[in-house]
C-alpha positions as CSV (number, residue, x, y, z in Angstrom):
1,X,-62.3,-60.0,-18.3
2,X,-62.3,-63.7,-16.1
3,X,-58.7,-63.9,-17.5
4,X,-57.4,-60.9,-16.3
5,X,-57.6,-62.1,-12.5
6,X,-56.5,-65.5,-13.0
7,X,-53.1,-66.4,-11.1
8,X,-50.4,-65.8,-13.7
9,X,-48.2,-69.2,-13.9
10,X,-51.2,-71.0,-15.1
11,X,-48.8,-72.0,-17.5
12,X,-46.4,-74.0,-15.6
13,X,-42.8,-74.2,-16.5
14,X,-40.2,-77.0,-16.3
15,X,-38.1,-75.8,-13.1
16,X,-35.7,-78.9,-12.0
17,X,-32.7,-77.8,-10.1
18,X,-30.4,-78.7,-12.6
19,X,-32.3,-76.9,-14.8
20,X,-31.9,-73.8,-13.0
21,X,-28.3,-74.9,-12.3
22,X,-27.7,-74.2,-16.4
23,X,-28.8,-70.9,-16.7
24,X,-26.9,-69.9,-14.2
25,X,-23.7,-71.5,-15.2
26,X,-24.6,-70.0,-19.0
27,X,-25.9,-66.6,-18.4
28,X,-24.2,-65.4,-15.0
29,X,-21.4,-67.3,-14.7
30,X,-22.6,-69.0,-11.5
31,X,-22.2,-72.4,-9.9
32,X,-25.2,-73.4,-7.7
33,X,-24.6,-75.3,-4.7
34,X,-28.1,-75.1,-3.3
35,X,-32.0,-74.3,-4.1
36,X,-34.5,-73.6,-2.2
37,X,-38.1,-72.9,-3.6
38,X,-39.9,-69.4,-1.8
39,X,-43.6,-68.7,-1.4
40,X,-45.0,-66.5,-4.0
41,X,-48.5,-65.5,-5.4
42,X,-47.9,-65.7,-8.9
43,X,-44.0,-66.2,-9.4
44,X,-41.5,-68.5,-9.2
45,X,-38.8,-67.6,-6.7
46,X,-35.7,-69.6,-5.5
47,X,-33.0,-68.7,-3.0
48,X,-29.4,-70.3,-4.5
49,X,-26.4,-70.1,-3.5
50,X,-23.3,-70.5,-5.8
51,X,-19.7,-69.4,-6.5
52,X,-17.6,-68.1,-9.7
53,X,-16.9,-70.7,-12.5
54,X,-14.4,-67.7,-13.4
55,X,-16.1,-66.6,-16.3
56,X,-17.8,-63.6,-15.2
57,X,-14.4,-60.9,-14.2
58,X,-17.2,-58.8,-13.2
59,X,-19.4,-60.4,-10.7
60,X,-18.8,-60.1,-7.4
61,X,-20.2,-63.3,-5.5
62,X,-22.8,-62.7,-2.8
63,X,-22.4,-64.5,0.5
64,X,-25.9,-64.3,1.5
65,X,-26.6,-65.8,-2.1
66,X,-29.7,-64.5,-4.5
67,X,-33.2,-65.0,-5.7
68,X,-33.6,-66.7,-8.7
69,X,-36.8,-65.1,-9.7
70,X,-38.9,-66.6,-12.8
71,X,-42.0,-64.1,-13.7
72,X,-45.2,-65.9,-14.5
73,X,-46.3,-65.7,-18.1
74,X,-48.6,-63.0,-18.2
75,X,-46.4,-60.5,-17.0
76,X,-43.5,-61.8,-18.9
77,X,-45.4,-59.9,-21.9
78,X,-44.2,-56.7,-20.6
79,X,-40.7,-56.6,-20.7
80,X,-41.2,-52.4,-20.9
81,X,-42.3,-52.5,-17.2
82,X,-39.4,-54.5,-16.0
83,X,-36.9,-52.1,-17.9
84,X,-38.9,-49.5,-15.6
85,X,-38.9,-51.2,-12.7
86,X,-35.6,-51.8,-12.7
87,X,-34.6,-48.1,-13.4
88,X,-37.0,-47.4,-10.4
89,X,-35.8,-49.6,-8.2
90,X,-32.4,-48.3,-8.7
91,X,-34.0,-44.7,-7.7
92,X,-35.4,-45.9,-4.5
93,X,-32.1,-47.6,-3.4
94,X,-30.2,-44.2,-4.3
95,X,-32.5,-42.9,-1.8
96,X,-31.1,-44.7,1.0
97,X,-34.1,-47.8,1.2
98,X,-32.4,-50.7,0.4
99,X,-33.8,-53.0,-2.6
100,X,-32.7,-56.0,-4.0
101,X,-30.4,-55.5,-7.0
102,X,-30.5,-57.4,-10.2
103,X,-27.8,-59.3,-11.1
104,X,-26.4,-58.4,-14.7
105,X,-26.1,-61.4,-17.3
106,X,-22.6,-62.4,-18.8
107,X,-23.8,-60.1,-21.9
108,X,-24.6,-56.9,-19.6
109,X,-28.8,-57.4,-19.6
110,X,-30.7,-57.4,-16.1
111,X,-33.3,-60.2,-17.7
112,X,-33.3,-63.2,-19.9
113,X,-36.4,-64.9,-21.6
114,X,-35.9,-67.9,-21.7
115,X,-38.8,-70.9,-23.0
116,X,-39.3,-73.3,-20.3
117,X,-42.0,-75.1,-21.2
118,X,-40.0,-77.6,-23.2
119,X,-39.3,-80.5,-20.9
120,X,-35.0,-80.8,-20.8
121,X,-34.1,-77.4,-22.8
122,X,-33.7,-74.1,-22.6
123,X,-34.1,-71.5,-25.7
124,X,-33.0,-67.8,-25.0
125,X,-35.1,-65.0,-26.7
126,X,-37.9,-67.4,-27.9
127,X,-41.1,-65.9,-30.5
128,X,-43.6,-68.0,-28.8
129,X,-45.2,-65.8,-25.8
130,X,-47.3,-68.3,-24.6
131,X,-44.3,-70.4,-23.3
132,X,-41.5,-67.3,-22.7
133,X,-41.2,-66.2,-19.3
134,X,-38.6,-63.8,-18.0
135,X,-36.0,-64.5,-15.7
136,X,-34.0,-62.7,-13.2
137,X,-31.3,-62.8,-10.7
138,X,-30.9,-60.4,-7.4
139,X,-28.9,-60.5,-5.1
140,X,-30.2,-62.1,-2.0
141,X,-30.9,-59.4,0.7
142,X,-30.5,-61.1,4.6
143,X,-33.5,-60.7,7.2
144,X,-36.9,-61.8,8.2
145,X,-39.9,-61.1,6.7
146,X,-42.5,-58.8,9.1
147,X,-45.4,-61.3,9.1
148,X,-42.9,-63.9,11.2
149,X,-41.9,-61.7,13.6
150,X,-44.0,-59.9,16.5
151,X,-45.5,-57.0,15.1
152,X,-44.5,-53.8,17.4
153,X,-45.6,-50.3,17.1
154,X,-42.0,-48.6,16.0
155,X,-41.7,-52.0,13.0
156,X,-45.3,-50.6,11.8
157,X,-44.1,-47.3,12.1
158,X,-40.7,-47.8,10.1
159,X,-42.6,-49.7,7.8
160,X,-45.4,-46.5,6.4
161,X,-42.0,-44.6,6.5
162,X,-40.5,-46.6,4.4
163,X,-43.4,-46.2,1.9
164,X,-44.0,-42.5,2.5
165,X,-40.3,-42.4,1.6
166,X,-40.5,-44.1,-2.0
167,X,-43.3,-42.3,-2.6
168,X,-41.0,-38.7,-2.2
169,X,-38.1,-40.2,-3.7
170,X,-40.2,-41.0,-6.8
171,X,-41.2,-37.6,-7.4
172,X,-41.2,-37.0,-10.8
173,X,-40.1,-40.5,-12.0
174,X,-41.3,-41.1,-15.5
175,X,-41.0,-44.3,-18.1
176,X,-43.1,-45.0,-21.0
177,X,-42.8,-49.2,-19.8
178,X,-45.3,-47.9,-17.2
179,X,-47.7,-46.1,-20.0
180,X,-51.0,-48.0,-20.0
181,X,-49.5,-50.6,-17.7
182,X,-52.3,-52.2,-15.0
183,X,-52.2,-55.2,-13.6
184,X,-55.1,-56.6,-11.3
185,X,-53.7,-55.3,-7.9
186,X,-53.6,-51.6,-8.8
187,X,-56.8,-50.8,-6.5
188,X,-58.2,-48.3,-8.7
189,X,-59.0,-51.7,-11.1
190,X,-61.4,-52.9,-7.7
191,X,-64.8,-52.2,-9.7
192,X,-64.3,-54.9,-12.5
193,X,-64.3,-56.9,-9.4
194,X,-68.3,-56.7,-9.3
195,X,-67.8,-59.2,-11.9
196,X,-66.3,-61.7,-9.5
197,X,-68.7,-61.3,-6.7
198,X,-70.3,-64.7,-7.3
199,X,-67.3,-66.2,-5.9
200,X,-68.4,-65.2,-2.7
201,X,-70.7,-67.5,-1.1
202,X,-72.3,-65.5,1.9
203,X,-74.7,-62.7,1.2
204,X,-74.2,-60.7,3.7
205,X,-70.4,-60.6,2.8
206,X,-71.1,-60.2,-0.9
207,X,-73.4,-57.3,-0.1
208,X,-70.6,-55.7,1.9
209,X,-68.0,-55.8,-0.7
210,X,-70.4,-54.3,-3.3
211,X,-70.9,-51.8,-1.0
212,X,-67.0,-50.9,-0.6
213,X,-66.8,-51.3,-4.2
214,X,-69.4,-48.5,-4.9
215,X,-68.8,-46.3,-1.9
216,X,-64.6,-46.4,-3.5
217,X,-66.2,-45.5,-6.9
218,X,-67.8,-42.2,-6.1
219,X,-65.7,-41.2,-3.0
220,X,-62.5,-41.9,-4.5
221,X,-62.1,-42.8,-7.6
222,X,-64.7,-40.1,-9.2
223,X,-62.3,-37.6,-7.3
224,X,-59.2,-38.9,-8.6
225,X,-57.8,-36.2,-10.2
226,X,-58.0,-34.0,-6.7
227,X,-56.2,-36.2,-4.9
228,X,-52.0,-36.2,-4.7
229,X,-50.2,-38.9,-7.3
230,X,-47.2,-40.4,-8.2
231,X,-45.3,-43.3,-9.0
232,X,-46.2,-46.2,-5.1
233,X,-45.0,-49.3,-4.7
234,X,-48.3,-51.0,-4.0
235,X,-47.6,-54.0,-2.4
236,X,-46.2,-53.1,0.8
237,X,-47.5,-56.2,2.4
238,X,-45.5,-58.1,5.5
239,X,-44.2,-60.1,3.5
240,X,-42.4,-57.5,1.4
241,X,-40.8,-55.9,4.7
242,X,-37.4,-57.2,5.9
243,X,-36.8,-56.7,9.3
244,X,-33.0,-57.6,11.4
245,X,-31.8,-57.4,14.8
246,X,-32.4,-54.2,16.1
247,X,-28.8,-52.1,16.0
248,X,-29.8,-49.9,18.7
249,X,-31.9,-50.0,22.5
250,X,-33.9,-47.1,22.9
251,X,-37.2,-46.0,24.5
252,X,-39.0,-48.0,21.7
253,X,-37.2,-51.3,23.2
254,X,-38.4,-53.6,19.8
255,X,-36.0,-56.5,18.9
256,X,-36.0,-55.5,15.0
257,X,-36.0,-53.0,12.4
258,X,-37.1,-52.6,9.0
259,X,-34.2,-52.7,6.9
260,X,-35.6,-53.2,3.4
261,X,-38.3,-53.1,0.4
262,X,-38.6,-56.0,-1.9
263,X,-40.9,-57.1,-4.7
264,X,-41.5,-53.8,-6.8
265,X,-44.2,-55.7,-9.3
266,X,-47.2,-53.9,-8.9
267,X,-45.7,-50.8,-9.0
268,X,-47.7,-48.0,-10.7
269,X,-48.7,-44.1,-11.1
270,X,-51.8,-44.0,-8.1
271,X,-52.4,-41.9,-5.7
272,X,-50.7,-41.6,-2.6
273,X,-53.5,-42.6,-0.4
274,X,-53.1,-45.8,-1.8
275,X,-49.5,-46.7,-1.2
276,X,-50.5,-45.6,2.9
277,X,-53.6,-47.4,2.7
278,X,-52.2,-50.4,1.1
279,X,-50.0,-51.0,4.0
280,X,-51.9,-50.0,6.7
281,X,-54.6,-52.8,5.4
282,X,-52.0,-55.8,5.8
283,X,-50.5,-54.2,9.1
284,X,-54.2,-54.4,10.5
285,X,-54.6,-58.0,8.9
286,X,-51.7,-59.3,10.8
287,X,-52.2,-57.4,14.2
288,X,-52.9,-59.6,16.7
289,X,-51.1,-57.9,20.4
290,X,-52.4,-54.0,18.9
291,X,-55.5,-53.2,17.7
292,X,-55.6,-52.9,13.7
293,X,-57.4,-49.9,14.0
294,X,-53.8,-48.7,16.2
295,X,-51.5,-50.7,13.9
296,X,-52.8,-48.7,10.9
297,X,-52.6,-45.5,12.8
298,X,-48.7,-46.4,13.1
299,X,-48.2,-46.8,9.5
300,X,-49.9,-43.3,8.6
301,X,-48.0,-41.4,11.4
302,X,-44.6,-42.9,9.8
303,X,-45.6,-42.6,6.0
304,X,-46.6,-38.4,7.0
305,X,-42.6,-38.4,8.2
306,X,-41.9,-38.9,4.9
307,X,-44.8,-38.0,2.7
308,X,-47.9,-35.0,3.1
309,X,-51.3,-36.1,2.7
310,X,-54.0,-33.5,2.9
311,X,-56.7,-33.8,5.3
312,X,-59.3,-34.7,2.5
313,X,-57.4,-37.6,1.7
314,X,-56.4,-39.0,4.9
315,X,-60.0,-38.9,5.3
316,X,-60.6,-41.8,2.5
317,X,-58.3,-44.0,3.8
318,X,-61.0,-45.9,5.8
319,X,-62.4,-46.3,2.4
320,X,-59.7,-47.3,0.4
321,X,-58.2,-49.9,3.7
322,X,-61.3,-51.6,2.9
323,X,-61.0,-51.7,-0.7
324,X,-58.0,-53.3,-0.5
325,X,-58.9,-55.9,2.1
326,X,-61.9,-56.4,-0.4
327,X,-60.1,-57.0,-3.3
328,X,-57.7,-59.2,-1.5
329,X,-60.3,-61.5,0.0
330,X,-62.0,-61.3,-3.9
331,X,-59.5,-62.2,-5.7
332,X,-58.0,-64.9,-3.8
333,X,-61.5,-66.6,-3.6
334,X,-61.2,-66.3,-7.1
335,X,-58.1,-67.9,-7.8
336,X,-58.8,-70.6,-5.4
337,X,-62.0,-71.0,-7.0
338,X,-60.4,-72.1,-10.5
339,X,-57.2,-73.5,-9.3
340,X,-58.4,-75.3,-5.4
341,X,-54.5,-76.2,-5.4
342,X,-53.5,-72.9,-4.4
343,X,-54.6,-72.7,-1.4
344,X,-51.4,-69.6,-0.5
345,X,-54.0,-67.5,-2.7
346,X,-56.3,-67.6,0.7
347,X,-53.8,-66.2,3.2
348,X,-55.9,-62.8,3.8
349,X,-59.1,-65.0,3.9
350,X,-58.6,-66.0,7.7
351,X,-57.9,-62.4,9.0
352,X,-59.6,-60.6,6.1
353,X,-63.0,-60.8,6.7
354,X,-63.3,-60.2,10.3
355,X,-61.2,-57.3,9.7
356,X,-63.3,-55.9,7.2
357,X,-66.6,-56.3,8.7
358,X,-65.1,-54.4,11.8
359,X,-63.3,-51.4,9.7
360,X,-66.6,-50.8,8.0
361,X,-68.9,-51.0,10.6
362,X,-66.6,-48.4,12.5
363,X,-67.4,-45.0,13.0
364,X,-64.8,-42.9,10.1
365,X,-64.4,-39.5,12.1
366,X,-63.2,-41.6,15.3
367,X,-61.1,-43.4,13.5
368,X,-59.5,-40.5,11.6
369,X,-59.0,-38.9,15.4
370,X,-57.4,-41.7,16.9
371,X,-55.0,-42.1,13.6
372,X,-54.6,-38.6,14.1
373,X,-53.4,-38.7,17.8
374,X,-51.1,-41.1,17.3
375,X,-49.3,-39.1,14.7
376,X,-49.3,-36.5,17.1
377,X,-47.6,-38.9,19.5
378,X,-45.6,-40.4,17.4
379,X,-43.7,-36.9,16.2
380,X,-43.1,-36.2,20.0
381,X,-41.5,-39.2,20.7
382,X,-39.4,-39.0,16.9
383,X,-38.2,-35.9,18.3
384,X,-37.1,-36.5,21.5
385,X,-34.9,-39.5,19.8
């Protein structure tokens, strides 16, 4: 079970420049011009920027460039969930939220796999799963990520709209890649955490998290099949939230809006409570100017634009905000307790824990009402726009 939580590109591939430079050149017709490595959890992602060699009469070049994206090699196992993804993601951009598109291959596929664990070579469609990983081009989508900018009240509240938004637009959305899919972010997957705990070097702290873990158990989980579901994207951290200069000024007087969705890997069937809890945990993580039990409020008044929750289940989200901070703070101590080197696995860390020892202490009904009031607020003002 240990494996399951362990970072993903344990396995570490070969990824020179010019070895990236070759696949594009091969498989997209592509000539890069410049690499850039970006921060991820358990990916590889580059931005690049290249131009036509000619041989690809399809492909229109990008000018903001694209994201050469190299799955680690767990996940790289399930090429039924990225056919699904990418058949989802297509959904959620017909919807009007803007995605990041993948970037067809000379031979019309959206992915390659590709071996790249031998040192100086690349071999397309290899047997061996232990060194195969998948590889993917999108096209780069301009914009700053949430976490670097201020965080404002109408960017939090765009944000849970965006999410109550792909939750409706999903609506019926079936594939079998999804069937029997988890991977160790879905939150209803928090109690094989227990298993982890020892990870966790303060009592009091490991006490608490048991306690979330149970009190999501019987509260949420045991009820799962009362509770609304469909197809989340499950990740909507800061980091997966583009924001650009604001277009308009209006009462709200913010410098940016959220102008797409990116990184649709832990998508899943859940329920919705926790695609709204989900982002109002990393909105009240990164508040620093508004109160995170305010900045959360903001992302439920924009997701219930978009998407109904019953008053039974916007009751749990208390609950299931601090399962999610739990398993955050759990499994990146766990992943920086096998691997010390990855230290990006302890971003929540910092923020995390005071945050959760103040959400749970704090008193659920007044929390619900003061979410509840600024929803209230929230549709006046959306209406007098």
């Amino acid at each position: 079970m240990d494996d399951f939580f362990k970072p993903g590109k344990a396995k570490k591939p070969s990824l020179t420049e010019s070895f990236i430079g070759s696949i594009l050149s091969k498989h997209y017709g592509l000539r890069m011009f410049s690499c850039q490595e970006l921060n991820s959890y358990d990916d590889f992602n580059f931005r690049v920027k290249a131009e036509s060699t000619g041989t690809n009469e399809n492909l229109e070049v990008s000018c903001h460039g694209y994201v050469f994206k190299v799955l680690n090699s767990l996940d790289s196992k399930n090429t039924g969930v990225i056919d699904a993804q990418h058949e989802m993601m297509s959904r959620v951009y017909e919807s009007g939220i803007l995605t990041p598109r993948a970037v067809p291959t000379l031979t019309g596929h959206l992915y390659l796999m590709v071996n790249l664990l031998l040192e100086g070579s690349e071999h397309t469609d290899s047997a061996d799963s232990d060194s195969s990983f998948i590889v993917r081009l999108f096209e780069y989508v301009p914009g700053e990520i949430l976490e670097s900018v201020p965080l404002t009240p109408r960017a939090v509240l765009q944000g849970g709209g965006d999410g109550g938004q792909i939750n409706a637009a999903l609506k019926g959305f079936q594939h079998s890649g999804f069937h029997g899919y988890q991977r160790k972010w879905h939150l209803d997957l928090l109690p094989l955490l227990k298993k982890l705990l020892h990870v966790i070097e303060v009592n009091d702290d490991r006490q608490m998290i048991g306690d979330v873990i149970e009190t999501f158990q019987s509260h949420v989980l045991d009820q799962r099949n009362n509770l609304s579901q469909g197809m989340i994207h499950g990740d909507l951290n800061a980091g997966n939230i583009l924001v650009t200069k604001a277009a308009r000024d209006d009462r709200w007087k913010d410098e940016h809006d959220v102008s797409a969705i990116l990184d649709y890997g832990d998508s899943s069937y859940q329920p919705y409570i926790f695609e709204a809890a989900i982002a109002m945990t990393y909105m009240s993580i990164l508040s620093d100017n508004i109160p995170p039990q305010t900045a959360s409020g903001y992302v439920l008044a924009g997701y219930l634009t978009k998407n109904d929750l019953s008053d039974r289940e916007i009751d749990l989200l208390k609950i299931c905000v601090c399962a999610r901070i739990s398993q955050s703070l759990v499994i990146g101590a766990y992943s920086f307790h096998i691997d010390p080197s990855n230290d990006y696995t302890l971003n929540t860390a910092k923020k995390g824990w005071p945050r959760l020892r103040q959400l749970w202490k704090m008193d659920t009904e007044q929390m619900v009402r003061e979410w509840r009031n600024i929803a209230s607020l929230c549709r006046e003002t959306l209406a007098a726009d």
